[in-house]
C-alpha positions as a Markdown table, in Angstrom:
| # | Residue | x | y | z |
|---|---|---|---|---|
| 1 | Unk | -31.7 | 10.2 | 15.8 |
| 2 | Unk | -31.8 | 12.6 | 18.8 |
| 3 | Unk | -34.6 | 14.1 | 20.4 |
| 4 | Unk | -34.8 | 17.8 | 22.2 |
| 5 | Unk | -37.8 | 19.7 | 23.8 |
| 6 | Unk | -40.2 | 19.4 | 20.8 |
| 7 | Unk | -38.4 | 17.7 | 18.0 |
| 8 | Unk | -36.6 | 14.6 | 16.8 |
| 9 | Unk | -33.8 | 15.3 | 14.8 |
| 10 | Unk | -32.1 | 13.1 | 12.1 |
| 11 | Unk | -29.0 | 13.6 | 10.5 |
| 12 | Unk | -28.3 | 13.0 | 6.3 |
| 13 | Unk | -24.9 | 13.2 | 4.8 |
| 14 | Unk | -24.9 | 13.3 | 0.8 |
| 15 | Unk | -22.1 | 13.1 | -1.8 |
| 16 | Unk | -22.8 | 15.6 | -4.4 |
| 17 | Unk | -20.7 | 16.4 | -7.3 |
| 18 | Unk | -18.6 | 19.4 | -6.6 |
| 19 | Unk | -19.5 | 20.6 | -10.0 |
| 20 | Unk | -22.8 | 18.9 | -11.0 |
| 21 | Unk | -22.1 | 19.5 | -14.9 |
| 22 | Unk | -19.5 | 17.3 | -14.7 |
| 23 | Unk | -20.9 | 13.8 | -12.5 |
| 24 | Unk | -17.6 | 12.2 | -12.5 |
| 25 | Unk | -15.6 | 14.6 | -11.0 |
| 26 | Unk | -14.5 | 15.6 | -7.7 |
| 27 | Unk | -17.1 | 15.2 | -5.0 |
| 28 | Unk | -18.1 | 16.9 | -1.6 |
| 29 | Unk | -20.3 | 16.0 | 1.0 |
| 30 | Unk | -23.6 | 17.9 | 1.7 |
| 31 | Unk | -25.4 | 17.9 | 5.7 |
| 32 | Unk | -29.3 | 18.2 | 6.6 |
| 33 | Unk | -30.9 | 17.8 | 9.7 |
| 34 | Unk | -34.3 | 16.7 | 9.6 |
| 35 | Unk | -36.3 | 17.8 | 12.2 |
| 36 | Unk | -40.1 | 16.3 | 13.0 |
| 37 | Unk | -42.5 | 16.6 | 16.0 |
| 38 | Unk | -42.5 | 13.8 | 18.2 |
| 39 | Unk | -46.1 | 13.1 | 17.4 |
| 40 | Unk | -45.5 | 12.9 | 13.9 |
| 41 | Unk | -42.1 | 10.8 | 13.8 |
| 42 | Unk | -44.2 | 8.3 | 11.6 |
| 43 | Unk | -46.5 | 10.4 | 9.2 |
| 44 | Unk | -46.7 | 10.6 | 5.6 |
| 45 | Unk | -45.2 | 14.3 | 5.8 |
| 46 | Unk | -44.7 | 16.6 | 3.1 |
| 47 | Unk | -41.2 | 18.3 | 3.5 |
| 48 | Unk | -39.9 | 21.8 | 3.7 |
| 49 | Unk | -36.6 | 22.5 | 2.9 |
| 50 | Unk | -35.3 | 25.7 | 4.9 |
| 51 | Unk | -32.7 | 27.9 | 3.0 |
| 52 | Unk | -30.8 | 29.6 | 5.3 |
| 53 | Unk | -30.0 | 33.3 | 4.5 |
| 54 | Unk | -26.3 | 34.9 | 4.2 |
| 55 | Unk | -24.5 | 33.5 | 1.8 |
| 56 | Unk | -22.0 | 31.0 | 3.7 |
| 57 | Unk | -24.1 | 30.5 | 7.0 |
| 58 | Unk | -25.2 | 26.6 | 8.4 |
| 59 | Unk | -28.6 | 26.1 | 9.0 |
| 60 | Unk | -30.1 | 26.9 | 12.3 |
| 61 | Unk | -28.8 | 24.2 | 15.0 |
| 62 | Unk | -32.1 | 24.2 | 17.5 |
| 63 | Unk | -32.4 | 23.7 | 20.4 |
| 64 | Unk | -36.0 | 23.5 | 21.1 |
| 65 | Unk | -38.7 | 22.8 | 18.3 |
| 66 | Unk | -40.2 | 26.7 | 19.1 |
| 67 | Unk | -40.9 | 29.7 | 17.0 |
| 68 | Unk | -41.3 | 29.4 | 13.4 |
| 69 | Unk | -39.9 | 25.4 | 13.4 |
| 70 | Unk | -43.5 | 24.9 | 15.7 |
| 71 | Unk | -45.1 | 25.9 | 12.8 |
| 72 | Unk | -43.7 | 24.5 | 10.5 |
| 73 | Unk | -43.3 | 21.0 | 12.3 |
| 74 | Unk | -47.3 | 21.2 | 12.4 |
| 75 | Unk | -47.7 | 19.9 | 9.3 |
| 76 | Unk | -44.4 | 19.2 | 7.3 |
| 77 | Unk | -41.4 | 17.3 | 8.1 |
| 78 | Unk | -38.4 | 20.3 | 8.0 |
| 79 | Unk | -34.9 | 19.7 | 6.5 |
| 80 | Unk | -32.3 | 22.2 | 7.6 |
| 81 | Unk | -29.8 | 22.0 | 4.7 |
| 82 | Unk | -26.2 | 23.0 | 5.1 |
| 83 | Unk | -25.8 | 25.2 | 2.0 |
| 84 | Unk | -22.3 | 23.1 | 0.8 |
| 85 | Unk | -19.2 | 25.1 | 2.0 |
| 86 | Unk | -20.6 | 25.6 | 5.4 |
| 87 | Unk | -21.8 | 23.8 | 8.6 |
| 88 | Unk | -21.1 | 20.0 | 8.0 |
| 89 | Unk | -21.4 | 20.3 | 4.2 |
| 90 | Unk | -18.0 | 20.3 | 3.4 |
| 91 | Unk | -17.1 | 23.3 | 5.1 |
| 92 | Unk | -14.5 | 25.9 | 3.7 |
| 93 | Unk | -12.0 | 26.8 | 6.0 |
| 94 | Unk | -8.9 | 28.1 | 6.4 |
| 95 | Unk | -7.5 | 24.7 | 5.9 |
| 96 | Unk | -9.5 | 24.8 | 2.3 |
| 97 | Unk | -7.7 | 27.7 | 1.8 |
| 98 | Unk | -4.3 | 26.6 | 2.9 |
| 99 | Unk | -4.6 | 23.1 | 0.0 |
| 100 | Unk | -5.1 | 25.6 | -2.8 |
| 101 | Unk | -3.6 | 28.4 | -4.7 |
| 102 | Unk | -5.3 | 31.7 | -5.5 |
| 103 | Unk | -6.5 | 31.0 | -8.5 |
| 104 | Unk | -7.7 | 27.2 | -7.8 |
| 105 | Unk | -9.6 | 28.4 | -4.6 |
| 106 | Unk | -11.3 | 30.9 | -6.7 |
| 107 | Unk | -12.5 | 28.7 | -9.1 |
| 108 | Unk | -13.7 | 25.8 | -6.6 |
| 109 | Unk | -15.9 | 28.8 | -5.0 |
| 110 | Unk | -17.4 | 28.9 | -8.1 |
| 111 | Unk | -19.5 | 26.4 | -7.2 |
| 112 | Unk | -20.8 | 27.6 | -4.3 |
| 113 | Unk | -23.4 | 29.7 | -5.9 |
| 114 | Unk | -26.9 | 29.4 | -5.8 |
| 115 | Unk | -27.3 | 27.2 | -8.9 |
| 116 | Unk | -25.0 | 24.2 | -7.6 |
| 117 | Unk | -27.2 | 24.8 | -3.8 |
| 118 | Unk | -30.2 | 24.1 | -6.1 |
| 119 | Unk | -28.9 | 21.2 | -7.9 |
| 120 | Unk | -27.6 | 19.9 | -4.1 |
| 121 | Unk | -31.3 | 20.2 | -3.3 |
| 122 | Unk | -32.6 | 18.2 | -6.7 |
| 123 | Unk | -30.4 | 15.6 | -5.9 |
| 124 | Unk | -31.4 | 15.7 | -2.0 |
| 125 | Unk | -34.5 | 15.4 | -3.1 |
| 126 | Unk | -34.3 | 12.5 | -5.6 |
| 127 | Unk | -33.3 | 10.7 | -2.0 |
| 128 | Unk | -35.9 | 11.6 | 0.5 |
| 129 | Unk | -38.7 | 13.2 | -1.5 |
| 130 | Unk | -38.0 | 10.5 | -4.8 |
| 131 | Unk | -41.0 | 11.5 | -7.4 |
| 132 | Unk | -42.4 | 14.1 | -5.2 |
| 133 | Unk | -42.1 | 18.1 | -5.0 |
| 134 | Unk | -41.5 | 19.7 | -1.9 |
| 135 | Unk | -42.1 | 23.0 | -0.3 |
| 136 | Unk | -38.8 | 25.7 | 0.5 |
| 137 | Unk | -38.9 | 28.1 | 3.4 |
| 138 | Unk | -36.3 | 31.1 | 2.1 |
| 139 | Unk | -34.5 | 33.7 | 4.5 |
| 140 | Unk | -33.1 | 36.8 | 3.3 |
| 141 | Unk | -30.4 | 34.7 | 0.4 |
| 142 | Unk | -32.1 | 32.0 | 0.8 |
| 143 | Unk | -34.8 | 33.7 | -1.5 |
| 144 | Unk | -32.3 | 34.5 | -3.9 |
| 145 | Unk | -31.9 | 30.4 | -3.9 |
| 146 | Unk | -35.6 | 30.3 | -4.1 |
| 147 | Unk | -36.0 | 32.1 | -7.5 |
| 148 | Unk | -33.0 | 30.2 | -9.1 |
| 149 | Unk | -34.9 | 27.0 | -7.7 |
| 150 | Unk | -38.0 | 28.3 | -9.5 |
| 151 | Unk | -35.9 | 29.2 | -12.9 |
| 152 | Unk | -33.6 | 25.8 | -12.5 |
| 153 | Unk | -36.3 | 23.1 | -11.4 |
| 154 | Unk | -39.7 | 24.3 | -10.9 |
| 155 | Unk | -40.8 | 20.6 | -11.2 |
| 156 | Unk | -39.5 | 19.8 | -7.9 |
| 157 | Unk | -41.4 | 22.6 | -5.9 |
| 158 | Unk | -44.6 | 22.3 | -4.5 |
| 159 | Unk | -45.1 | 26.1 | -2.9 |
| 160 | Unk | -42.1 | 28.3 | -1.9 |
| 161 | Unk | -42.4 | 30.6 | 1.2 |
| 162 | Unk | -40.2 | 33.8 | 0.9 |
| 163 | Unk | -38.9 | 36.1 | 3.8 |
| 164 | Unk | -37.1 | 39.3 | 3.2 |
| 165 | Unk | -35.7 | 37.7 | -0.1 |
| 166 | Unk | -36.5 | 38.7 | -3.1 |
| 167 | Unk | -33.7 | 39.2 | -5.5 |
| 168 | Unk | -33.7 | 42.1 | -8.3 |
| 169 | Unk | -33.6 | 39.9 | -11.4 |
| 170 | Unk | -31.2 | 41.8 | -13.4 |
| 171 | Unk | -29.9 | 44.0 | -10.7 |
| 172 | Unk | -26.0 | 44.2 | -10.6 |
| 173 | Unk | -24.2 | 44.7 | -7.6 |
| 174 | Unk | -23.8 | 48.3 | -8.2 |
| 175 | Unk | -27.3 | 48.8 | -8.5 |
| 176 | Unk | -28.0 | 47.1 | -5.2 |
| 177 | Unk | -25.9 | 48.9 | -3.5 |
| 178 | Unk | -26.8 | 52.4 | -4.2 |
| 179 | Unk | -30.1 | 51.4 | -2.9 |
| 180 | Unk | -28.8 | 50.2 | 0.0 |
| 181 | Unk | -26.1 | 52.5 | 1.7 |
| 182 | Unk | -29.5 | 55.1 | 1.9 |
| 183 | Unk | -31.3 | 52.3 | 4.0 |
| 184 | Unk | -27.9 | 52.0 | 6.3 |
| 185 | Unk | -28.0 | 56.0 | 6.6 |
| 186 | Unk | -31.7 | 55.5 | 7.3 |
| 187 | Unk | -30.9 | 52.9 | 10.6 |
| 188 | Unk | -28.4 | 54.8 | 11.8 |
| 189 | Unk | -30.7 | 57.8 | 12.1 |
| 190 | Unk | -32.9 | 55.9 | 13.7 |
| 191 | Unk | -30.5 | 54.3 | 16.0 |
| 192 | Unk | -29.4 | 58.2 | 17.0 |
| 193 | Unk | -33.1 | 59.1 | 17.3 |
| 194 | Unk | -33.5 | 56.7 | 19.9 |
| 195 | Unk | -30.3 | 57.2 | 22.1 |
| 196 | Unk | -29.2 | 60.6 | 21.4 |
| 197 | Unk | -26.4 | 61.0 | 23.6 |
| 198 | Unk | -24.7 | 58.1 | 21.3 |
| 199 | Unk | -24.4 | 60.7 | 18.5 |
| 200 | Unk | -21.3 | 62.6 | 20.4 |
| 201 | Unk | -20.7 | 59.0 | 21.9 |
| 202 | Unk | -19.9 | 57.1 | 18.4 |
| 203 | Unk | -17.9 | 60.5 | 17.4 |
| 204 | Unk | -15.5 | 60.4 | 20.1 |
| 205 | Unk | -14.5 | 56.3 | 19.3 |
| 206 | Unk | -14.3 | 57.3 | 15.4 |
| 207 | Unk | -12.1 | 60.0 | 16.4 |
| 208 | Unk | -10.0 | 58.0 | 18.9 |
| 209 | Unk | -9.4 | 55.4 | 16.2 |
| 210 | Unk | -7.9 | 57.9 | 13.1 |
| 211 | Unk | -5.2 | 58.9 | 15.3 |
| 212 | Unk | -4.8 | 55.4 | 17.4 |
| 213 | Unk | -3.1 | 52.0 | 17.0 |
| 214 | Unk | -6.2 | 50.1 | 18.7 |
| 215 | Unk | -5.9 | 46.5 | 18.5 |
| 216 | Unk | -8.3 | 43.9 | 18.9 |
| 217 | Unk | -8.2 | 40.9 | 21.1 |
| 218 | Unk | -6.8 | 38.9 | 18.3 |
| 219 | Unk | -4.1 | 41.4 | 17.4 |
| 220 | Unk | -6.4 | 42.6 | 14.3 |
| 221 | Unk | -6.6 | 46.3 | 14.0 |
| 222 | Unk | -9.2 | 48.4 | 14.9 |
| 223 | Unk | -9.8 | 50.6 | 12.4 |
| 224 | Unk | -12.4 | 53.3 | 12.1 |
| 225 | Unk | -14.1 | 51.6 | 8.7 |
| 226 | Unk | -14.0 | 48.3 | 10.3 |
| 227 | Unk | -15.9 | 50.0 | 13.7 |
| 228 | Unk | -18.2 | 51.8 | 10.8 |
| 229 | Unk | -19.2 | 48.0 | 10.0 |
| 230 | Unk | -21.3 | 47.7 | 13.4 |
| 231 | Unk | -24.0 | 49.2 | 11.8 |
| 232 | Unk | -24.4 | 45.5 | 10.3 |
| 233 | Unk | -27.1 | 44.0 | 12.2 |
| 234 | Unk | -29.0 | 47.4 | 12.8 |
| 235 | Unk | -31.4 | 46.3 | 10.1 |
| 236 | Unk | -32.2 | 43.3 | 12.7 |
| 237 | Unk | -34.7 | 44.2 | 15.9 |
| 238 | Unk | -33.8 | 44.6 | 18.8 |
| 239 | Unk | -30.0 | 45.7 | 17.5 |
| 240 | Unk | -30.2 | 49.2 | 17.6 |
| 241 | Unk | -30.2 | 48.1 | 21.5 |
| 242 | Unk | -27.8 | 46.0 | 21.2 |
| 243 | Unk | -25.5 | 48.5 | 19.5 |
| 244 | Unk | -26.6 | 51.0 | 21.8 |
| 245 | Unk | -25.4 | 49.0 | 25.2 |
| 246 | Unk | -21.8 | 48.3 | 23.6 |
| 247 | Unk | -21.5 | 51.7 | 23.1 |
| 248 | Unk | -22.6 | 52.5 | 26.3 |
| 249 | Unk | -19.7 | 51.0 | 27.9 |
| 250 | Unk | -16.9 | 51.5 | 25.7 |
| 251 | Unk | -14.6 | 53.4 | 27.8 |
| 252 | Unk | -12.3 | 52.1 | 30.3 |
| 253 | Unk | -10.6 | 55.2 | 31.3 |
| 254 | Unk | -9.2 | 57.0 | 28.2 |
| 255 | Unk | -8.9 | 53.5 | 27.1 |
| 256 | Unk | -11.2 | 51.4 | 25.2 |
| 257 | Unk | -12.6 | 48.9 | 27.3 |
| 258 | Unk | -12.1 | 45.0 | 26.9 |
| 259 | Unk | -15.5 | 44.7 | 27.1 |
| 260 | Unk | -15.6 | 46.9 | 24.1 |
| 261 | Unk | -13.3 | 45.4 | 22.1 |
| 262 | Unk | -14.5 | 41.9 | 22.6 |
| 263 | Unk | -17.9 | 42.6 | 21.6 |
| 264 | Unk | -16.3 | 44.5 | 18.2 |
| 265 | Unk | -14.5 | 41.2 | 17.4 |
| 266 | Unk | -17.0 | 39.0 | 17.8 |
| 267 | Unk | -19.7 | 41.6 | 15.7 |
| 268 | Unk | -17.1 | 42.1 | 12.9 |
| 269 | Unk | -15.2 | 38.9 | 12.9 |
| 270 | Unk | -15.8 | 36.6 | 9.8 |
| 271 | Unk | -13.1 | 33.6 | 10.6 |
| 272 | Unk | -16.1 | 31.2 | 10.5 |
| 273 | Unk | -17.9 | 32.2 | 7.7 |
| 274 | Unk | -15.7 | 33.4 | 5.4 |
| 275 | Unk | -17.7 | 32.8 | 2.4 |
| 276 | Unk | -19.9 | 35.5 | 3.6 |
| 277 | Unk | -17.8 | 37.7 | 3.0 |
| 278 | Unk | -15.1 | 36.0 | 0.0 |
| 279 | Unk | -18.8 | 35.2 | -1.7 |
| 280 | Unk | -21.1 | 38.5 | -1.1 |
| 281 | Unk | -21.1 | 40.3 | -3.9 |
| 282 | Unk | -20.7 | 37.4 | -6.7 |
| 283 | Unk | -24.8 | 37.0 | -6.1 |
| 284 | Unk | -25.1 | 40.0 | -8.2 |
| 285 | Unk | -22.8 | 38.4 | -11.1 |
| 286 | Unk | -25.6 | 37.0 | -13.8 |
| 287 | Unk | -23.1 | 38.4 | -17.1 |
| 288 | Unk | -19.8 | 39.6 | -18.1 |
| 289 | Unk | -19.6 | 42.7 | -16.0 |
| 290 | Unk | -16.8 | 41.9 | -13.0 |
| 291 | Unk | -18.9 | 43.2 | -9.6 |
| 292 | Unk | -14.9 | 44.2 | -9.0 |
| 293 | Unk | -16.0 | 45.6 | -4.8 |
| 294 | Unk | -18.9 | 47.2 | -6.1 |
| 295 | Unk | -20.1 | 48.4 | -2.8 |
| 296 | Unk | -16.8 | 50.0 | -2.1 |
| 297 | Unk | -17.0 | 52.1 | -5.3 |
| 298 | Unk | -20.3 | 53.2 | -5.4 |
| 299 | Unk | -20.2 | 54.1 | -1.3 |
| 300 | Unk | -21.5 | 58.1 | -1.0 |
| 301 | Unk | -19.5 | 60.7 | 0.2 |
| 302 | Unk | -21.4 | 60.8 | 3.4 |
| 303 | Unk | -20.2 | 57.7 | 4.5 |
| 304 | Unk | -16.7 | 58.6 | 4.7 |
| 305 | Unk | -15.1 | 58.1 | 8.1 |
| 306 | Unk | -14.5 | 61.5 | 8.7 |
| 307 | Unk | -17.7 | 63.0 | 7.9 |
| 308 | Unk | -21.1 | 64.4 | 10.6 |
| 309 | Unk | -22.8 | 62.3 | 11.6 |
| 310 | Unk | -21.2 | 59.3 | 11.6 |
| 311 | Unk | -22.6 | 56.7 | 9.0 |
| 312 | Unk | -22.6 | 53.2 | 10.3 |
| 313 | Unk | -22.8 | 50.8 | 6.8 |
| 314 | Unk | -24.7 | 47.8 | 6.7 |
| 315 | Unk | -24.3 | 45.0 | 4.6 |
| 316 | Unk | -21.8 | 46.1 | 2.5 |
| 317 | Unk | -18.4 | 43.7 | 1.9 |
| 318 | Unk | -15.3 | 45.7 | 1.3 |
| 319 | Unk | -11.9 | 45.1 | -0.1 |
| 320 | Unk | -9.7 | 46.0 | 3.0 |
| 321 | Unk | -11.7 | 43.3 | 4.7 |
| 322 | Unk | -9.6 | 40.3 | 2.8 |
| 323 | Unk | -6.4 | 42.2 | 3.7 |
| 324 | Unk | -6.8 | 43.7 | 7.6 |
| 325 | Unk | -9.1 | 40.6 | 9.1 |
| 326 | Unk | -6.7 | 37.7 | 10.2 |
| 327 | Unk | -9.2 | 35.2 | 9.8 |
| 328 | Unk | -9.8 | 36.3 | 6.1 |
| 329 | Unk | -6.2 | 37.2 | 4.8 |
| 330 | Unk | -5.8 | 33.2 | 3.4 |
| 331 | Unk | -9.1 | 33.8 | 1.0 |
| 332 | Unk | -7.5 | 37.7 | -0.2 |
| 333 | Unk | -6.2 | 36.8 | -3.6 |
| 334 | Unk | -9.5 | 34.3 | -4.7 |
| 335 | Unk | -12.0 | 37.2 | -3.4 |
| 336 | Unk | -10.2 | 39.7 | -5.5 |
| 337 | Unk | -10.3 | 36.8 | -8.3 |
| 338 | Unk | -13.4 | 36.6 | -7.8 |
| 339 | Unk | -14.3 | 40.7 | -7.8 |
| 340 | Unk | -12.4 | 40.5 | -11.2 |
| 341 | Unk | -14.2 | 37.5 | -12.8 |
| 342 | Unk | -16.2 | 38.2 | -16.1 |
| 343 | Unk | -17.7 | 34.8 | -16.5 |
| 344 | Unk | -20.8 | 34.4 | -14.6 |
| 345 | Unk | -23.8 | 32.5 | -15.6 |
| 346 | Unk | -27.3 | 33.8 | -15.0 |
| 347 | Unk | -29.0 | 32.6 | -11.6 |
| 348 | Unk | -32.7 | 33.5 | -13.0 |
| 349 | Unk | -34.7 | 32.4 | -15.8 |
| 350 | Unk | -36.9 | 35.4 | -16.5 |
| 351 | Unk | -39.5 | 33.9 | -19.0 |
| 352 | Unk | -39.7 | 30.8 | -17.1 |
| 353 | Unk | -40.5 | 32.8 | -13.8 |
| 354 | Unk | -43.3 | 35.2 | -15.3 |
| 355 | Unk | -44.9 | 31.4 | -16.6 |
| 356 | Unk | -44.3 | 30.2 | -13.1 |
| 357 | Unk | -47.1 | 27.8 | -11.8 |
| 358 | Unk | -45.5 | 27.1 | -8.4 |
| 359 | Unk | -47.6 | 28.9 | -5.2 |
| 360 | Unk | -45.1 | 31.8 | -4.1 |
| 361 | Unk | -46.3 | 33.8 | -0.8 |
| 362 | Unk | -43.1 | 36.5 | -0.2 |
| 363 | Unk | -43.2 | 38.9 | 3.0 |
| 364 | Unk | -41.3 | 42.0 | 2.0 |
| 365 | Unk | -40.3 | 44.6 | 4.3 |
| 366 | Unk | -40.8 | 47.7 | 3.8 |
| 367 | Unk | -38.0 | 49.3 | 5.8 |
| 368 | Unk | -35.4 | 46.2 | 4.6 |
| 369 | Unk | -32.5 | 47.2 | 5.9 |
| 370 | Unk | -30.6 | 44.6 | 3.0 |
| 371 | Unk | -32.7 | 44.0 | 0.2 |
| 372 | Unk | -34.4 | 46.6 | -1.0 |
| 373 | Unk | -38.2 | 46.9 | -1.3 |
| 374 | Unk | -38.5 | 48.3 | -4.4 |
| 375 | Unk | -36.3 | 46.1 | -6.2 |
| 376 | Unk | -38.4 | 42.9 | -4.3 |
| 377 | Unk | -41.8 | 44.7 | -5.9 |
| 378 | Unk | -40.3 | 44.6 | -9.2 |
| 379 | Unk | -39.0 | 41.2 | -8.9 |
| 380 | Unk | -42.7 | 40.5 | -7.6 |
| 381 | Unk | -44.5 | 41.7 | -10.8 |
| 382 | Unk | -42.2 | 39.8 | -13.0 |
| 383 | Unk | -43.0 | 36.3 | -11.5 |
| 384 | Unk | -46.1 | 34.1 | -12.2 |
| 385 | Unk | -48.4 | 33.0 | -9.1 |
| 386 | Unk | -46.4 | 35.2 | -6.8 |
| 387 | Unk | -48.2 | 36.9 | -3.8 |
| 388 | Unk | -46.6 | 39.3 | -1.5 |
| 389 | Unk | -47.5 | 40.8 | 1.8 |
| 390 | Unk | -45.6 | 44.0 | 2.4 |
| 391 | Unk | -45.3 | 45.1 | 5.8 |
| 392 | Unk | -43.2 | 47.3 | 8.5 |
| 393 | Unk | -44.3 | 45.4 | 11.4 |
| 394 | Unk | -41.0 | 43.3 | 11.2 |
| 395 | Unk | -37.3 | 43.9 | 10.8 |
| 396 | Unk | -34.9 | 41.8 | 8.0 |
| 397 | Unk | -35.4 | 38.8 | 10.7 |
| 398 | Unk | -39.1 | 38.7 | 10.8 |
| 399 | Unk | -39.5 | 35.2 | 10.2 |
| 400 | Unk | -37.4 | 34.4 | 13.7 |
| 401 | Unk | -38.3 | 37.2 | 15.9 |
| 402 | Unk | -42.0 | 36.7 | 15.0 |
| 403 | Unk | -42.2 | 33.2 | 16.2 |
| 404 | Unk | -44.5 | 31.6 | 13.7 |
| 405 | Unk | -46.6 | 34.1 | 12.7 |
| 406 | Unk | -44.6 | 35.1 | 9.7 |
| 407 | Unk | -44.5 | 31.5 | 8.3 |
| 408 | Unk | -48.3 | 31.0 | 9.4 |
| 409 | Unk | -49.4 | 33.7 | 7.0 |
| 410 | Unk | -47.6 | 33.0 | 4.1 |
| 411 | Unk | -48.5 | 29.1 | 4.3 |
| 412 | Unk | -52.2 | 30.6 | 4.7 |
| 413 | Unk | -51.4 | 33.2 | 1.4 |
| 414 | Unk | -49.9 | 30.5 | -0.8 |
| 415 | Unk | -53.1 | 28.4 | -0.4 |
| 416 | Unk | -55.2 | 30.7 | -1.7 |
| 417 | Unk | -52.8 | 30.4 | -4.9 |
| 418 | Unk | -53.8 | 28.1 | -7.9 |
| 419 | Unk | -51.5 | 24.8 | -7.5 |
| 420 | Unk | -49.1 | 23.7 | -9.7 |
């Protein structure tokens, strides 16, 4: 137990089946921190389960029990689960990568989808919460968890709270995608709008990396697609800022400056959360369609690295990015396994989520930067006792940069919902 400036904080290590199908074989180990005011250490609480977003990112590791975890903590005892393959749960690595072959790392990432996070969570559960549903909190992916939860084990939820996550049921990767890259073009132009002068600024770095050999701090390439992929976090507040102040001083000389080049590498760098990337686009595989780099096949014209303006992407994962990134290069031939693979299993349950009977309050927003409004609305309609709040007052990380007010509401719009 540990205690910091308005929580105390208790660590839980499970052993899981790696594949839950089969209880008797291999195993892995899966981390939660629960996290409780001080005043409450002792209460009867109910629990909420946070699902981080990504896929491949730990649970938040706070240092303070402010912003939305103040909420929360107000009246349910939190568990921040490691999704398994990251954070303390078994954590894929380089080393993972290094004990297996191609084709036996592909198929032990299998189990990294949303189904085997939801089964980690039943058996989780069965441990702290024996006999008792509990509430979910779902960022960004960790919605996507949220509705397999809902499709997989209603029984064990007792109201789910949705942030910027709500999956399109039957929407393939391709489809996501082409809704997406005009959301990226929409942030840049908005990012241009508000700092003009960065408009012949980013030109002059695209045009100084086609016809230079500029290498990052860890010897990686520069390249002009992989400087195209700052355009990641512009869906986030407060990064069309950020963006703007690294541009600002990019220059040392005719030179890129160090300062430049270290803040690339640490944007674009995935080394410690490779599944993010080795992972992204096998959320979208529900059938026997491969998503085979889906968003680099559908990517417009407009996007190309030579074209006015220039198009910063988003969340988009590309092929290149398995081959030029050092820290990826060891998980290249799973993640093109795993863009071939033909054999997925549905994540969602459509008829049992139009009968749902679980409270679902979902904030969608409007100007999502990464999952797309429209295909939230339709996911909306399709699932029983599901009420949204749709709003452009927040970016993708709403829940966080609004302190608690996000959560607040949609605790306050799911009890207005018939219980289970």
């Amino acid at each position: 137990m540990a205690r910091i400036p308005g929580l105390v904080l208790t660590d839980h290590t499970f052993t899981v089946p790696l594949d839950h199908t089969r209880p008797d074989g291999p195993a892995i180990e899966v981390f939660a921190r629960e996290a409780v005011a001080p005043t409450k250490v002792d209460d009867d609480l109910p629990w909420l389960v946070f699902l981080q977003g990504g896929p491949g990112s730990a649970s938040p590791r706070p240092t303070s029990g402010s912003g939305w975890l103040e909420r929360a903590t107000r009246e349910f005892r939190v568990l921040l689960l490691d999704q398994r393959g990251t954070g303390r749960s078994t954590p894929v690595t380089r080393r993972t990568a290094a004990s297996m072959s191609g084709a036996e790392l592909a198929a032990y990432l299998k189990n990294f989808r949303a189904d085997s996070i939801v089964a980690d969570a039943e058996f989780i559960r069965g441990q702290l919460s024996p006999g008792k549903p509990w509430s979910t909190l779902g960022q960004s992916y960790g919605g996507f968890i949220t509705l397999t939860y809902l499709s997989k084990a209603p029984e064990g939820l007792k109201a789910c709270y949705v942030t910027g996550g709500l999956a399109g049921l039957d929407a393939t990767a391709d489809d996501v995608y082409r809704r997406t890259y005009p959301r990226a073009k929409a942030k840049t132009l908005r990012y241009y709008r508000l700092f003009p002068e960065d408009v012949a600024k980013v030109w002059r770095i695209a045009d100084h990396l086609l016809g230079s050999d500029v290498r990052l701090p860890n010897g990686d390439r520069l390249t002009v697609e992989r400087f195209q992929t700052l355009g990641f976090g512009l869906g986030m507040s407060e990064s069309a800022e950020s963006l703007h102040w690294l541009i600002d001083e990019a220059w040392d000389g005719d030179e890129l400056s160090d300062a430049f080049l270290h803040g690339v590498l640490a944007r674009t760098d995935h080394t410690l959360n490779p599944l993010f990337v080795v992972l992204h686009e096998s959320l979208y595989g529900q059938d026997k369609r491969p998503t085979d780099w889906a968003a680099a096949r559908v990517m417009p014209d407009e996007f190309a690295a030579s074209a006015e303006p220039f198009l910063f992407t988003g969340e988009m994962i590309y092929p290149w990015m398995v081959e030029d990134l050092a820290g990826l290069r060891p998980y290249a031939e799973a993640a093109h396994l795993l863009a071939a693979a033909t054999d997925w299993t549905a994540l969602y349950d459509a008829e049992r989520l139009a009968s749902n009977q679980v409270p679902v309050a979902a904030a969608i927003y409007h100007d999502d930067m990464y999952v797309d409004a429209s295909l939230s609305l339709e996911t909306a309609a399709r699932v029983g006792n599901l009420t949204t709040w749709i709003t452009n007052e927040y970016e993708h990380d709403g829940a966080r940069a609004s302190g608690g007010a996000v959560l607040d509401r949609l605790i306050k719009l799911a009890n207005d919902l018939p219980p289970a």
